[in-house]
VORO-289060 format. One line per 8 residues: number of its first residue (from 1); for each residue x, y, z of C-alpha. Coordinates in steps of 0.5 Angstrom, whole numbers, padded with zeros to 4 digits. Layout:
VORO-289060
NUM) X Y Z ~ ...;
This chain:
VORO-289060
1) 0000 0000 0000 ~ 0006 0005 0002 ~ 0007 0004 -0007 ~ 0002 0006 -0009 ~ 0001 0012 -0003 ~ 0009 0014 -0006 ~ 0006 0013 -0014 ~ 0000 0019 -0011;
9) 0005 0023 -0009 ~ 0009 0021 -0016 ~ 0002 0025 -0020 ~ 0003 0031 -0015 ~ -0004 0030 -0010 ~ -0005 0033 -0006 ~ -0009 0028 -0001 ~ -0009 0021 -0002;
17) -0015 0017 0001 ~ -0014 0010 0003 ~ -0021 0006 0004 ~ -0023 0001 0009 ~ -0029 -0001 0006 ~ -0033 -0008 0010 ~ -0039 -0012 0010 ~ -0042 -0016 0016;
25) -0036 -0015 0019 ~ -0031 -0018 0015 ~ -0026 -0013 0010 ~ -0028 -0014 0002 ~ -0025 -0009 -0001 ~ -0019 -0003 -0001 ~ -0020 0004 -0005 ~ -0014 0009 -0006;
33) -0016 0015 -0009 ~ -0013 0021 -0010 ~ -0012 0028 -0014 ~ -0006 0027 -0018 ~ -0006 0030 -0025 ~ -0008 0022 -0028 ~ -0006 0018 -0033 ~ -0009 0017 -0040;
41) -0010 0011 -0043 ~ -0003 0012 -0047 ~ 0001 0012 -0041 ~ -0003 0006 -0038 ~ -0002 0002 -0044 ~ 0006 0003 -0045 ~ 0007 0005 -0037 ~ 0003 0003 -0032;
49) 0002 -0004 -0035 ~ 0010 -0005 -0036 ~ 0014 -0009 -0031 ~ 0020 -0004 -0030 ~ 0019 0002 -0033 ~ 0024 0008 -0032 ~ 0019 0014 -0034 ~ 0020 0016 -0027;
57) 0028 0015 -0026 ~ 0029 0019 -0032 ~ 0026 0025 -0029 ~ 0030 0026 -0023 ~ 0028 0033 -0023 ~ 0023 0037 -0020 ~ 0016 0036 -0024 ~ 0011 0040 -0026;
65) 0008 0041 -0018 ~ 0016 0042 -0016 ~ 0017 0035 -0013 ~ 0022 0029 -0015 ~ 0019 0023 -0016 ~ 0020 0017 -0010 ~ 0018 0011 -0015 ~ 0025 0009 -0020;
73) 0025 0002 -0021 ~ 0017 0002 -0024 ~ 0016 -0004 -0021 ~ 0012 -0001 -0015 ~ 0004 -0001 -0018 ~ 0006 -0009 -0017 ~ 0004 -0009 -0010 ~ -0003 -0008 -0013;
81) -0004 -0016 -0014 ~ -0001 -0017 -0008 ~ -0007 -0015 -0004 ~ -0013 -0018 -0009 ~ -0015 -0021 -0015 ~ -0020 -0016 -0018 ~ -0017 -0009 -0019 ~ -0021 -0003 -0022;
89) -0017 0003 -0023 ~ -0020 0010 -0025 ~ -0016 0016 -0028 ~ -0017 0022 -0030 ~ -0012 0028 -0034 ~ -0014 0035 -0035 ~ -0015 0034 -0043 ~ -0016 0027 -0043;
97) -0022 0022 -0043 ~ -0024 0019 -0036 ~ -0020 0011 -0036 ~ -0022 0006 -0033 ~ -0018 -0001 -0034 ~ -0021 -0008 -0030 ~ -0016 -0015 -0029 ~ -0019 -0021 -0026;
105) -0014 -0025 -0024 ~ -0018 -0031 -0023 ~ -0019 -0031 -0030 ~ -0011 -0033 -0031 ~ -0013 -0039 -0028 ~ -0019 -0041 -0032 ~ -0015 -0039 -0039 ~ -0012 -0045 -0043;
113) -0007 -0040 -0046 ~ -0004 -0033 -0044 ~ -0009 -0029 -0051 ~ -0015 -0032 -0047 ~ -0013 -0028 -0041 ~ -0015 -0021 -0042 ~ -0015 -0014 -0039 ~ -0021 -0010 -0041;
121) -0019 -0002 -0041 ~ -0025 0003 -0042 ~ -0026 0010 -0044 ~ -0032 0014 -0041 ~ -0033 0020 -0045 ~ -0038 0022 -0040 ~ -0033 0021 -0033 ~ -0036 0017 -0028;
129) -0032 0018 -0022 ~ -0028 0025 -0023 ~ -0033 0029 -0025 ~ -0030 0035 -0025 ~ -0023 0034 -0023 ~ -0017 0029 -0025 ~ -0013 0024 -0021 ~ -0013 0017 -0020;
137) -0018 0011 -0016 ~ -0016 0004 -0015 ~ -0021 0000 -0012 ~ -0018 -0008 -0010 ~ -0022 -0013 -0008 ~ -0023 -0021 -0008 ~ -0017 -0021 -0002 ~ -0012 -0025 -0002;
145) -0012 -0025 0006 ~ -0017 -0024 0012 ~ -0014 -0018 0015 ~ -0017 -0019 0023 ~ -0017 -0012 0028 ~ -0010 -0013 0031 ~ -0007 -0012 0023 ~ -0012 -0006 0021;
153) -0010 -0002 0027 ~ -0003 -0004 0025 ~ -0004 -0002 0018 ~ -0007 0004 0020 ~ -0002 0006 0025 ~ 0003 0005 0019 ~ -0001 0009 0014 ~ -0002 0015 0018;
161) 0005 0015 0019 ~ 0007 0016 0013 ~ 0006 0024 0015 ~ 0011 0027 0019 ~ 0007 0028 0027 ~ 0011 0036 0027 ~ 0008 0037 0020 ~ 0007 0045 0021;
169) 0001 0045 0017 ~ 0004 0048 0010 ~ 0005 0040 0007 ~ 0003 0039 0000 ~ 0002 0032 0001 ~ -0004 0029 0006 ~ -0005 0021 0007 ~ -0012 0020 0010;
177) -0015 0013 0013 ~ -0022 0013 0012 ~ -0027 0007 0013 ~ -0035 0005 0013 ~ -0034 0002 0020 ~ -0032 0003 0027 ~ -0025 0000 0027 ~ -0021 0006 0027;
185) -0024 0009 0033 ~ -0021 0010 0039 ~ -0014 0010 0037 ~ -0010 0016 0040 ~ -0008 0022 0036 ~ -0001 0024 0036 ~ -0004 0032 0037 ~ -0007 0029 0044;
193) -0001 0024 0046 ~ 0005 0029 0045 ~ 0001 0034 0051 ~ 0004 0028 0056 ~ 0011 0030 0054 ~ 0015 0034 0059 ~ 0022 0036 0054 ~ 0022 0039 0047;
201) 0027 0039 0042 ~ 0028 0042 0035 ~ 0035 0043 0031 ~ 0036 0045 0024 ~ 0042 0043 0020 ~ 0046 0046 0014 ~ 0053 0046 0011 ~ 0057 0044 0018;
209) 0053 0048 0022 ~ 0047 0048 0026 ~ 0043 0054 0025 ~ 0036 0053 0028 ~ 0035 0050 0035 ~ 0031 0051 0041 ~ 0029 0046 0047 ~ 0024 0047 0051;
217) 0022 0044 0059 ~ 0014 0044 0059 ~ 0012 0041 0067 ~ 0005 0039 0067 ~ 0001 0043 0072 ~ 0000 0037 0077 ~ 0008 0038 0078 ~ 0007 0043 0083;
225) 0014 0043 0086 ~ 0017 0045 0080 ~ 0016 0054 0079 ~ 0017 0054 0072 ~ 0020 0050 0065 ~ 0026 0052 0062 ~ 0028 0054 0054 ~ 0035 0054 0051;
233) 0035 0056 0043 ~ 0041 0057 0039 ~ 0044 0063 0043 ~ 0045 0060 0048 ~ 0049 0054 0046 ~ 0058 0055 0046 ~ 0060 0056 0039 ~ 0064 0050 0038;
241) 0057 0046 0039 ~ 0053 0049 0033 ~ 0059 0046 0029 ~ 0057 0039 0027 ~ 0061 0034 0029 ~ 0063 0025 0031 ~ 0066 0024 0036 ~ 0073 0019 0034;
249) 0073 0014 0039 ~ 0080 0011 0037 ~ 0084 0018 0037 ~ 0079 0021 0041 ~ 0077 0027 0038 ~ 0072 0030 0034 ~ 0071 0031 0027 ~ 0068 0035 0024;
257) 0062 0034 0018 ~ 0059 0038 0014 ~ 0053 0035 0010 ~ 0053 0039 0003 ~ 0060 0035 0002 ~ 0057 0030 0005 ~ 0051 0031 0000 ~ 0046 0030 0004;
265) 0044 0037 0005 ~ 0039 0040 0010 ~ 0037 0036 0016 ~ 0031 0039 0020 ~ 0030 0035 0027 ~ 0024 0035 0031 ~ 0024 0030 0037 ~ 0019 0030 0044;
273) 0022 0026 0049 ~ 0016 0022 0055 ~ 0018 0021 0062 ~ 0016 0013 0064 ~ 0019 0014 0071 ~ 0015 0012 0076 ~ 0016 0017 0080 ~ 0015 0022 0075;
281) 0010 0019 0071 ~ 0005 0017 0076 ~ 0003 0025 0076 ~ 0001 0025 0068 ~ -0006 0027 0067 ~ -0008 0021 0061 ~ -0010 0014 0061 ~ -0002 0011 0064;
289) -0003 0004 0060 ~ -0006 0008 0054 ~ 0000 0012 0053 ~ 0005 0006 0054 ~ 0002 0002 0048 ~ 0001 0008 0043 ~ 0010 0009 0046 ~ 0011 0001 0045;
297) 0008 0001 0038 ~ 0010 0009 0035 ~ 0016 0011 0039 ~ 0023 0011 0036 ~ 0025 0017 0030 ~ 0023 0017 0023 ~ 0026 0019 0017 ~ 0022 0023 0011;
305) 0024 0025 0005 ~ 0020 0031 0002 ~ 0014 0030 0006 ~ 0014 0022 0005 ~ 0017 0017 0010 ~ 0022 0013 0009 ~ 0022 0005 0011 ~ 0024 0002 0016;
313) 0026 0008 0021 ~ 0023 0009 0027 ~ 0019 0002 0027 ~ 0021 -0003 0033 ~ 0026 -0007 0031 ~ 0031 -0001 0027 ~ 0035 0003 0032 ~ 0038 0006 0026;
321) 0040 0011 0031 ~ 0042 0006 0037 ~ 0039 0009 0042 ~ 0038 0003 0045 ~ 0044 0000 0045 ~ 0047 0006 0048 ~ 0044 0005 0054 ~ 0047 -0002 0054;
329) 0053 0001 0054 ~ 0053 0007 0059 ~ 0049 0007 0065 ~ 0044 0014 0066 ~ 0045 0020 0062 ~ 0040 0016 0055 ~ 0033 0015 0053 ~ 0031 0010 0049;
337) 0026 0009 0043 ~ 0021 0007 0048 ~ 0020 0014 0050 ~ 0022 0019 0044 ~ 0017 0021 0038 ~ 0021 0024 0033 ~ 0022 0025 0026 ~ 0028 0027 0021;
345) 0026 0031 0015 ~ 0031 0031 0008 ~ 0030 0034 0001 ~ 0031 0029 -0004 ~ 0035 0034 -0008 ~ 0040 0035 -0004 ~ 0041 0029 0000 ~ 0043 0025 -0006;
353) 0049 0021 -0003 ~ 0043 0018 0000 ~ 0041 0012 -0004 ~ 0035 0008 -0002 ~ 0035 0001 -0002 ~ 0032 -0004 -0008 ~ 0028 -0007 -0002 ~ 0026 -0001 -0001;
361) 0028 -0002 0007 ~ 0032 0005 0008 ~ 0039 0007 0005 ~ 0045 0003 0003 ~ 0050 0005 0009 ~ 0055 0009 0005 ~ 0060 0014 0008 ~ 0054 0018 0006;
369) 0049 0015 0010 ~ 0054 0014 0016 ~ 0056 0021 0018 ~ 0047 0023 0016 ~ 0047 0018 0023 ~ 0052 0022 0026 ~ 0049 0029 0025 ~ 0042 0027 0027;
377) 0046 0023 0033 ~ 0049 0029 0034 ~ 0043 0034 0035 ~ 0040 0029 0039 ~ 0045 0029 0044 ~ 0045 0036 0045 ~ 0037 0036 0046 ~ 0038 0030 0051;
385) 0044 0034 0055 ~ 0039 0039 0056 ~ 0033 0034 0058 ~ 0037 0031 0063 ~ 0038 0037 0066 ~ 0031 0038 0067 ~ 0030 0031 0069 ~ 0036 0030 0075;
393) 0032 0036 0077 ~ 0025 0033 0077 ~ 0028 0027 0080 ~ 0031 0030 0086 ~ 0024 0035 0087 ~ 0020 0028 0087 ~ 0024 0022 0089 ~ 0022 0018 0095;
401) 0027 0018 0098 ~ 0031 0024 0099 ~ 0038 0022 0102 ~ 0045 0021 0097 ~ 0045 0014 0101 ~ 0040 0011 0099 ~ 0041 0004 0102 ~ 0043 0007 0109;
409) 0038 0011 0109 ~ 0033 0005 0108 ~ 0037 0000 0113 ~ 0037 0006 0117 ~ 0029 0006 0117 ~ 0029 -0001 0118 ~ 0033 0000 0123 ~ 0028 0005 0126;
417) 0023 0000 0125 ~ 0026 -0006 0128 ~ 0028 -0001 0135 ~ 0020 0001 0136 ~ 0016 -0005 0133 ~ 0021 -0011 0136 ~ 0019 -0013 0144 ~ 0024 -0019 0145;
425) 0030 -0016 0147 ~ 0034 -0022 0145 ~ 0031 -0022 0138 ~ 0031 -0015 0137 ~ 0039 -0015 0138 ~ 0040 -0021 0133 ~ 0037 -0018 0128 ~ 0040 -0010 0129;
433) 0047 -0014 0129 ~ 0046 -0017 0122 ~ 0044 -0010 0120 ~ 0050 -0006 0123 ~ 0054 -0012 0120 ~ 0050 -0011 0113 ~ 0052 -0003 0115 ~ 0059 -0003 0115;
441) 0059 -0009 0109 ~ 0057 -0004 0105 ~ 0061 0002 0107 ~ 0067 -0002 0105 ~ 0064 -0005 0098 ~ 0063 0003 0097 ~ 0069 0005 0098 ~ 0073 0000 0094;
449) 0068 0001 0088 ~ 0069 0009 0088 ~ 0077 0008 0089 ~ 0075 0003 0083 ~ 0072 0007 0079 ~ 0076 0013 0080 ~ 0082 0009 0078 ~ 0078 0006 0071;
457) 0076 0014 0069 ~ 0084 0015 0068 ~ 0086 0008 0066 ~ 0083 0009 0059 ~ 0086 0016 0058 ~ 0093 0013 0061 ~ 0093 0007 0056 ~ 0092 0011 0051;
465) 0098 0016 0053 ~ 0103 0010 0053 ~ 0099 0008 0045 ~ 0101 0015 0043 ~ 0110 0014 0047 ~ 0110 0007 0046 ~ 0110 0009 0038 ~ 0114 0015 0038;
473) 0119 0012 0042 ~ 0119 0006 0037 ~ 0120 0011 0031 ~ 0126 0014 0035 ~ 0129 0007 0035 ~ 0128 0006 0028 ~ 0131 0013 0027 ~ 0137 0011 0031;
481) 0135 0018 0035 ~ 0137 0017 0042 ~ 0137 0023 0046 ~ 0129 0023 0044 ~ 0129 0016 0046 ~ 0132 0017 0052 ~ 0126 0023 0054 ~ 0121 0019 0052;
489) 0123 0013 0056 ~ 0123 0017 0062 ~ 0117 0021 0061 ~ 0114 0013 0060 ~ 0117 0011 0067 ~ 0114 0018 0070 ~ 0107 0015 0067 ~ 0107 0009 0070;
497) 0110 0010 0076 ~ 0105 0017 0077 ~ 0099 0012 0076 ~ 0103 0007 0080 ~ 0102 0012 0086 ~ 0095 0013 0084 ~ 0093 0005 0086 ~ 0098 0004 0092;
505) 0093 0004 0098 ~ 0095 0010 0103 ~ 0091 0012 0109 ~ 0089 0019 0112 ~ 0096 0023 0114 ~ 0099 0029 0113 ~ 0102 0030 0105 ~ 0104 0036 0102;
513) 0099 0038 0098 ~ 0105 0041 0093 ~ 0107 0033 0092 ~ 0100 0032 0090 ~ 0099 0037 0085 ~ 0107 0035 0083 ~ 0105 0028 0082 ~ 0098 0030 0078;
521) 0102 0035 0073 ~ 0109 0030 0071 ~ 0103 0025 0070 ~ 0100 0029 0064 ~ 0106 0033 0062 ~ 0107 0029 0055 ~ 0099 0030 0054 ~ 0099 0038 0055;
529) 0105 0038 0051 ~ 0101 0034 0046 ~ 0095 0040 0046 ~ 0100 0045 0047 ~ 0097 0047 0054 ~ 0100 0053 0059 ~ 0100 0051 0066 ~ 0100 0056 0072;
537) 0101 0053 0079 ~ 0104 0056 0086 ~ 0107 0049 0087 ~ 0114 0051 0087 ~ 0113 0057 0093 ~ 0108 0054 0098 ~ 0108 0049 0104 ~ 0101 0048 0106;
545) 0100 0041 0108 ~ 0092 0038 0109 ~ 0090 0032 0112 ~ 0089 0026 0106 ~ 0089 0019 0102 ~ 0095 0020 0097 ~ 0093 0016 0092 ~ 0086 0017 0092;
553) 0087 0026 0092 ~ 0092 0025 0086 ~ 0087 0021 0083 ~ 0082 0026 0084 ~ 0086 0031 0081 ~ 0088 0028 0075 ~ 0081 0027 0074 ~ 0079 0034 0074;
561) 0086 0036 0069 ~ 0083 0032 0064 ~ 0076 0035 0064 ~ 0080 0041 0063 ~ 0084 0038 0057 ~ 0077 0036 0054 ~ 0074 0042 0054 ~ 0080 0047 0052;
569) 0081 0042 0046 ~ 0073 0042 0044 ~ 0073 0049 0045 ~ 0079 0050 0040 ~ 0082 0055 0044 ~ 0089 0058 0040 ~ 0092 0059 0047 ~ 0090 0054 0053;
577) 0092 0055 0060 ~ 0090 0051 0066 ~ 0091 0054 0073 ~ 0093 0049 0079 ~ 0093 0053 0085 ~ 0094 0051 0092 ~ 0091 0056 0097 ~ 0088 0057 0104;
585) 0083 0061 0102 ~ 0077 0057 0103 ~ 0075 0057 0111 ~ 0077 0051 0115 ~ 0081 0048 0109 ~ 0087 0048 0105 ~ 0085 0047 0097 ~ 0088 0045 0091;
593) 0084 0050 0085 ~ 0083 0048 0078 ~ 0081 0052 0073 ~ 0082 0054 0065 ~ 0080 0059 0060 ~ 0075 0054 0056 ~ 0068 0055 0056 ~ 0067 0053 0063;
601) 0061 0049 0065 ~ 0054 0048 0062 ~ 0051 0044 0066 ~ 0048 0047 0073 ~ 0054 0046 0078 ~ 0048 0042 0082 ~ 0046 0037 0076 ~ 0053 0036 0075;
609) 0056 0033 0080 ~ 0050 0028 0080 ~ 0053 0021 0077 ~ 0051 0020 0069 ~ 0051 0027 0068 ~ 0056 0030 0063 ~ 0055 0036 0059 ~ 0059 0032 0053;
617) 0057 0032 0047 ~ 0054 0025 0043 ~ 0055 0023 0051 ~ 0061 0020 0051 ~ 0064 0020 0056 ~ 0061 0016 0064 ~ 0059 0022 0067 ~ 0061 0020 0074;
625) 0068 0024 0074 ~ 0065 0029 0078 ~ 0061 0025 0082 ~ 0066 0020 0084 ~ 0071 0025 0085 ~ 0065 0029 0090 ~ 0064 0022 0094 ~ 0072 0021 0094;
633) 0073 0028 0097 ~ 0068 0027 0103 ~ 0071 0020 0105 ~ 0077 0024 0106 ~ 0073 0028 0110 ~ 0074 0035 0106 ~ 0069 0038 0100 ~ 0069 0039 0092;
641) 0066 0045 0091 ~ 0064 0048 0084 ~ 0066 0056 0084 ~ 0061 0060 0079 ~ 0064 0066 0082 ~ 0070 0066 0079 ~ 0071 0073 0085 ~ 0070 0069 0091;
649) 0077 0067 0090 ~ 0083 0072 0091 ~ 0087 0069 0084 ~ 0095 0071 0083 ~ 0095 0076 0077 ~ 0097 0070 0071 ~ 0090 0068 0072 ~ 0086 0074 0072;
657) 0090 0076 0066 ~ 0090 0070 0062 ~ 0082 0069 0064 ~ 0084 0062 0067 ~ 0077 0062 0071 ~ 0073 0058 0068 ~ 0071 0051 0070 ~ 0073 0053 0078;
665) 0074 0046 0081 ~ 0076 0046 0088 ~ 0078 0040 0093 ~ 0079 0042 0100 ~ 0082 0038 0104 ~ 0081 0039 0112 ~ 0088 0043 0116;
């Protein structure tokens, strides 16, 4: 049916009409009627008629309604006899006679040889069916398949379909579902279920830029703990977000893509993202089950092409965007099909390097197509960044419990309980001395998983450093250089016994927060000479010393330097400077301050240490580091605090020149 909708289109309709005509309850024929410019009796003969035609293949060029036809292969109108036996077509031209040609496939069977099976083909000098218009009707009937209630809503379901759900009103192409009985009744509308939405996205994408975009957070009315929603556009963004970019997970780094080279042209990107948490959704002001249904069996993100839909985007087993495997891959931070309506919209014209495939099952997946996926991946990700925001905030303002530990703080009402409702002495204290026993069990397992995980945040980043020397040193080997061998050789033995002191076990003891900061920098010394990066640091000229776990605070540090060398490098700054300052400024500590001249932080200070939060793009990343970082720095009994003012702290003179007071960061640890 979808081929003959496209072959509507192909005639320059306006509206194509798809009808479901029953009697007695049962399915006996299907009409698809538009009003197109029609055929003449010429164009049925040596067209319409002929397997394989490449009229339309031809003519990928506007045509006279100023679109490029979707059919090439003139194979389409085959899909006719799929679906019955009988089929009546009708069609009209402005200077032609009406048509009207008749095949009853029944009569194949019946014929001894193939000239005893004819086609019957018309001409109505008074018009039976158009009137006073042109275009063309197919009527089909003699079904070659029940169809039961399930299958029609489905087929309704993909029909409608074939029209964008973000259709501004101004489409030249409209499908319609129409039918004599009831069975279409009751299926929710898109305009109804989008109002049980909470975040709102839309991005345009031309060239290598984006050049429309805004997001917006709509709370519905029973959310009353929130004030308001919220609205990003365009302006708001960092300049070095509007480029669009993949990200390389081999090097590391972004590349840029730009979609005319890419011949793919202008994307329009429209997406509206639901919130199934339980928490949160138990405030949605529709039917619950209803809206989950119509999420199962119409989310995902669609792709249209000049108004018509291209299959099988968007449908239930094609996560072309992998939205599903990425939360597979990372914890927190992502959506899934299941929760997103959204539509991708490309014109024909300008998207050439994006070839359909013979089956007419999506786009054959050349360079093409991969960096189409890419540049919709990421304006998605730029939205749900934006999403998450809100939806942390949400969490926090809704979430049962309100503790940061959730499992003390449920072992500690269990506790409350077992004290107040347990009368026998004996058993009461049995089971509070597995409870406490549970207590401490989970304390420790806490703390060897941060530690863990702080070690794991780095590892990655290190293993690629001693890639990146390993093959330098190997190349100077080759070369016979060896005053650079030597250097490389010591800056590798600096790395690996830097991360070295990282894993080591340390207690809580008075250090140097200069060794610290020392150990920290030597660490990366090779990564900011490879990003040319300044360093400004009081190390040399300080003796403030702070009670800390060595391992873990260096640990911690190189964390932040490396948030620091991401964002410098995003940013593309020609002269990047990080700031290491060691202080006693913040009340009752002594203080290692990081901070740079990047772009500073986009996410609210409060989301951004909660863990899966990352204000990347493409989401790459874990979003624990500041997370970790925060749990590592109460277990040593000091903070982490996220400065937006850079005027609370008394910056030396190189900083406030250099403008390194982006990003604050501070680790304070107790005197």
């Amino acid at each position: 049916m979808f081929e003959l909708i496209k072959n509507s289109y192909d005639a320059c309709a306006g509206l194509c009409i798809v009808e479901f005509n029953f009697q007695n309850g049962k399915l006996i024929s299907l009409a698809i009627e538009d009003d197109g410019f029609g055929m003449n009796k010429d164009v049925i003969e040596k067209v319409w008629l002929v397997v394989g035609t490449d009229s339309k293949k031809k003519k990928l060029e506007p045509n006279q309604c100023n679109r490029i036809p979707l059919g090439e292969k003139g194979i389409g109108r085959l899909s006719i006899h799929k679906l019955g036996s009988k089929i009546q077509l009708v069609s009209k031209t402005k200077q032609n006679e009406e048509i009207e040609l008749f095949i009853d496939w029944n009569k194949l069977y019946e014929a001894k040889a193939i000239k005893d099976f004819t086609i019957d083909l018309i001409e109505n000098t008074k018009p039976k069916t158009f009137l006073n218009s042109t275009g063309t009707k197919i009527i089909i009937k003699d079904l070659k398949t029940d169809w039961d209630r399930r299958q029609l809503r489905e087929v309704y379901r993909n029909i409608t379909s074939l029209n964008s759900p973000f259709s501004d009103g101004n489409d030249t192409f409209r499908v319609l579902v129409k039918s004599n009985t009831n069975v279409f009744e009751g299926l929710p509308d898109f305009e109804d279920i989008k109002n049980n939405a909470l975040y709102f996205g839309h991005c345009k994408m031309r060239g290598g830029e984006i050049v429309e975009f805004k997001y917006e957070f709509k709370p519905w009315s029973t959310l009353d703990r929130i004030d308001s929603g919220r609205k990003i556009e365009l302006k708001d963004l960092l300049a070095e977000d509007k480029i669009i970019k993949k990200w390389n997970s081999e090097t590391r780094k972004f590349i840029d893509i730009d979609l005319n080279e890419s011949e793919v042209g202008t994307i329009e990107f429209d997406i509206v993202i639901f919130d199934t948490d339980a928490q949160i959704f138990s405030y949605v002001n529709t039917e619950k089950a209803a809206l989950k249904t119509y999420l199962r069996e119409n989310g995902g993100v669609r792709v249209y092409r000049d108004g018509v839909r291209v299959y099988n985007y968007g449908e239930r087993d094609n996560d072309w965007l992998g939205i599903d495997l990425k939360r597979v891959h990372r914890v927190g931070g992502n959506v899934s099909n299941n929760i997103v309506i959204g539509s991708v919209k490309i014109k024909r014209d300008s998207s050439t390097g994006l070839i359909e495939k013979t089956n007419r099952e999506g786009f054959i997946e050349n360079e093409h197509y991969f960096d189409f996926v890419e540049a919709v991946n990421y304006a998605l990700s730029l939205i749900v960044r934006e999403r998450n925001t809100d939806k942390t905030i949400l969490t926090n303002l809704y979430k049962k419990h309100r503790s940061i530990e959730p499992v003390l703080s449920d072992l500690n009402e269990v506790m409350a309980i077992v004290e107040n409702k347990v009368d026998n002495k004996e058993i009461k204290n049995e089971i509070l001395k597995y409870l406490y026993r549970i207590n401490d069990q989970y304390k420790e397992v806490k703390e060897v998983l941060i530690k863990s995980a702080n070690a794991g945040l780095n590892l990655g980043i290190v293993i690629h450093e001693l890639e990146k020397l390993i093959a330098e040193l190997t190349g100077c080997i080759e070369r016979n250089d060896k005053d650079k061998a030597i250097r490389i050789s010591l800056s590798l033995e600096k790395i690996i016994r830097g991360y070295s002191a990282m894993l080591k076990k340390s207690d809580i003891r008075l250090n140097k927060l200069s060794e610290i900061v020392s150990i920290a920098l030597d660490n990366y010394e090779f990564r900011f000479l490879d990003h040319s990066i300044n360093i400004i640091t009081n190390k040399n000229s300080t003796s403030l010393e702070a009670y800390l776990a060595k391992a873990e605070s260096i640990s911690v540090l190189t964390n932040l330097l490396d948030n620091s060398i991401f964002w410098l490098s995003y940013a593309r700054k020609t002269d990047k400077y990080i700031s290491v300052y060691i202080t006693d400024q913040i009340k009752g500590y002594n203080s290692i301050i990081v901070s740079d001249n990047g772009p500073g932080f986009n996410l609210p200070l409060d989301v951004a240490i909660e863990p899966f939060q990352t204000g990347k793009p493409h989401n790459i990343g874990s979003g624990l580091g500041l997370h970790v970082a925060k749990e590592m720095m109460i277990a040593m009994k000091g903070k982490l605090l996220l400065i937006s003012d850079e005027n609370e702290i008394d910056f030396p003179t190189p900083v406030r020149d250099n403008k390194v007071t982006k990003a604050i960061v501070a680790l304070c640890f107790p005197k």
